[in-house]
C-alpha positions as CSV (number, residue, x, y, z in Angstrom):
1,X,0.0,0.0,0.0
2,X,1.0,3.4,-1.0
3,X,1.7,5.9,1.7
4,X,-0.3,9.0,0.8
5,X,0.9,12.7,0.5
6,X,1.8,14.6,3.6
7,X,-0.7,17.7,2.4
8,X,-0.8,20.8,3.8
9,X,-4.4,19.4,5.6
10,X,-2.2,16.9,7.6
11,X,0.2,19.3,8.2
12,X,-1.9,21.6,10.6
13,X,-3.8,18.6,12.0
14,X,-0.5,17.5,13.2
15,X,0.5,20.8,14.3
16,X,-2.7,21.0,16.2
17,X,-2.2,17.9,18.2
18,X,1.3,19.6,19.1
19,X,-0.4,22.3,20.4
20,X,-2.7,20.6,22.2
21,X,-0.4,17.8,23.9
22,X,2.6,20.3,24.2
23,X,2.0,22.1,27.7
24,X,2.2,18.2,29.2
25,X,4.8,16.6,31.0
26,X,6.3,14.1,28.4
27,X,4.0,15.1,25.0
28,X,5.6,12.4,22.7
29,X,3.6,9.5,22.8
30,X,0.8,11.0,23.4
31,X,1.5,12.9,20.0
32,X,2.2,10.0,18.6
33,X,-0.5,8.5,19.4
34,X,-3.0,11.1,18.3
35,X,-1.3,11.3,14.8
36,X,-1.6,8.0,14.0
37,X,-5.1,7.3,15.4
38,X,-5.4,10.8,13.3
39,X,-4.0,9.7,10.0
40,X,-3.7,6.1,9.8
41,X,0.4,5.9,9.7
42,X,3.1,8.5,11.4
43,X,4.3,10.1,7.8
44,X,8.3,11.0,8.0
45,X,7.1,14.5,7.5
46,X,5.1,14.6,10.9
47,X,8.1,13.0,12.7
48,X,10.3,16.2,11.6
49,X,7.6,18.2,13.0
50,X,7.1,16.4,16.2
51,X,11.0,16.7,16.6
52,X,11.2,20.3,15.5
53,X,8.4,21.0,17.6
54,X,9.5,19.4,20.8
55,X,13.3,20.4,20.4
56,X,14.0,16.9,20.0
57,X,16.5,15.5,17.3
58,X,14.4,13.3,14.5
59,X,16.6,10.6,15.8
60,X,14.8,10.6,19.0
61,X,11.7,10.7,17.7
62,X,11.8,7.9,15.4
63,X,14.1,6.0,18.0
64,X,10.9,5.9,20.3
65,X,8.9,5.3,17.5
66,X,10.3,2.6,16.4
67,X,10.6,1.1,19.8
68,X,7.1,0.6,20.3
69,X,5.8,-1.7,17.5
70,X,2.1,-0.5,17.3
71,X,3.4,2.7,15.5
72,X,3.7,2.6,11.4
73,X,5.1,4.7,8.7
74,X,2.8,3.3,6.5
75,X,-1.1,3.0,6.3
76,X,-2.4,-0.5,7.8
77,X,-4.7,-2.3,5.9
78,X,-8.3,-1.9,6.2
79,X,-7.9,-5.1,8.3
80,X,-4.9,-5.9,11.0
81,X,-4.2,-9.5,12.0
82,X,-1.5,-9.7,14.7
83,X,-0.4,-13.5,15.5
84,X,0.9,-13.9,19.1
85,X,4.6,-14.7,19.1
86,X,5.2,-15.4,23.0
87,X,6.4,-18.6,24.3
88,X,3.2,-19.6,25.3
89,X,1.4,-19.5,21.8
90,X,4.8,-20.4,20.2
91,X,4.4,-23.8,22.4
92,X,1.0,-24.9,21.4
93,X,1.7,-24.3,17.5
94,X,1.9,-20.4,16.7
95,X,5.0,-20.8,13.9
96,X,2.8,-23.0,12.1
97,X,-0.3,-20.2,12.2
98,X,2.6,-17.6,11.2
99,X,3.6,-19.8,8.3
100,X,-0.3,-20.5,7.3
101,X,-0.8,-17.1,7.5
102,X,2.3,-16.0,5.3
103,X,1.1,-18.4,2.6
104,X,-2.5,-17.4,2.8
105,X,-1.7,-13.6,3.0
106,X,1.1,-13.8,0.5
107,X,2.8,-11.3,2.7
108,X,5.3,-11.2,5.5
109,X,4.9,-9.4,9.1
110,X,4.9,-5.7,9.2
111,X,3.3,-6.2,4.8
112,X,-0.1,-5.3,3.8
113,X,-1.5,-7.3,1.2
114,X,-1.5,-6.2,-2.6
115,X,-5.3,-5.3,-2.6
116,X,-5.1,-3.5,0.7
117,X,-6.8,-5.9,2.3
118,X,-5.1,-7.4,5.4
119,X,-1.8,-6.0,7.6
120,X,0.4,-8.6,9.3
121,X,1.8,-8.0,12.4
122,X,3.5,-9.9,15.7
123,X,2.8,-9.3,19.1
124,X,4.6,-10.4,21.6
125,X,1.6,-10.9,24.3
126,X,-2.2,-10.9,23.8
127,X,-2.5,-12.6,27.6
128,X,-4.0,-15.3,26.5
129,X,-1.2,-17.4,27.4
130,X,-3.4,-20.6,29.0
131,X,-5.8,-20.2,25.5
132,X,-2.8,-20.6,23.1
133,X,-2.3,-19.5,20.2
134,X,-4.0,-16.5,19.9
135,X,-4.5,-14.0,17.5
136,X,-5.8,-10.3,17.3
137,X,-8.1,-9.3,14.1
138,X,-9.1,-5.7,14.3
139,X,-8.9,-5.3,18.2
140,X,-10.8,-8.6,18.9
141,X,-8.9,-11.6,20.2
142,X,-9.3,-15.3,19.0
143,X,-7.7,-18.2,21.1
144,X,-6.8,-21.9,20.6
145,X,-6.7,-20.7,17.2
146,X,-6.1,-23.2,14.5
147,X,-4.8,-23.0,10.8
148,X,-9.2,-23.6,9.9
149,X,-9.9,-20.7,12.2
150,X,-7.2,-18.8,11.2
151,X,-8.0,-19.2,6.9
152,X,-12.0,-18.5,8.2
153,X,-10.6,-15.3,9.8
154,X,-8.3,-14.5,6.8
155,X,-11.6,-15.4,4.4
156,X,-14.0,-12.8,5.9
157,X,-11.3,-10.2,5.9
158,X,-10.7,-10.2,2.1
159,X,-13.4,-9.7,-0.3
């Protein structure tokens, strides 16, 4: 999927998150937060803003983006599938959902599908450790999930 053009639009919608988060102690995630719930994706333009803004250096703005992996530079798809990668769900069968899941997708993690369909992305913990393996489809979890479950879940996603 294409990322879309930073327009001047987005531009003061980011600015006016600034303001708004600014006067708080510790504004960057919450910026962050707001842009992407905002726009979809944190563009590369909004992080030089953010930095500019915050007298940070871009490399400490995209250092805590990048550190927490719910944040993208892209747009998501208009579904996100995150497969559980901890221990637990890794135990009761999670690489071979993953693999199911790369074939079935035809994309790897952090990929959206050609038709814009489905984004693929690890987590490292749904807590549902004792109902492995889990998965998250659009904020809603599914455990003891199976590869039938999983291509069900992957059907209704696609059109």
């Amino acid at each position: 999927m294409q990322a879309r053009d930073f327009a001047a639009p987005d531009k003061e919608r980011v600015l006016a998150t600034i303001d708004r988060w600014i006067p708080e102690e510790g504004p960057l995630l919450p910026i962050l937060h707001e842009v992407q719930e905002d726009l979809g994706f944190i563009p590369d333009e909004a992080l030089v803003i953010i930095a500019d803004k915050l007298n940070l250096s871009r490399a400490e703005v995209h250092g805590v983006m990048s550190f927490y992996h719910d944040f993208r530079k892209e747009p998501a798809g208009r579904h996100v599938l995150k497969l559980c990668r901890s221990e637990a769900c890794q135990s009761m069968g999670a690489d071979g959902l993953i693999d199911a899941a790369r074939r079935l997708l035809g994309i790897d993690f952090h990929e959206t599908t050609a038709d814009g369909a489905v984004t693929l992305e690890p987590v490292y913990c749904l807590g549902l450790c004792s109902c492995a393996p889990a998965a998250m489809m659009d904020g809603d979890v599914h455990a003891r999930l199976d590869a039938e479950r999983l291509a069900t879940l992957i059907g209704e996603a696609r059109p």
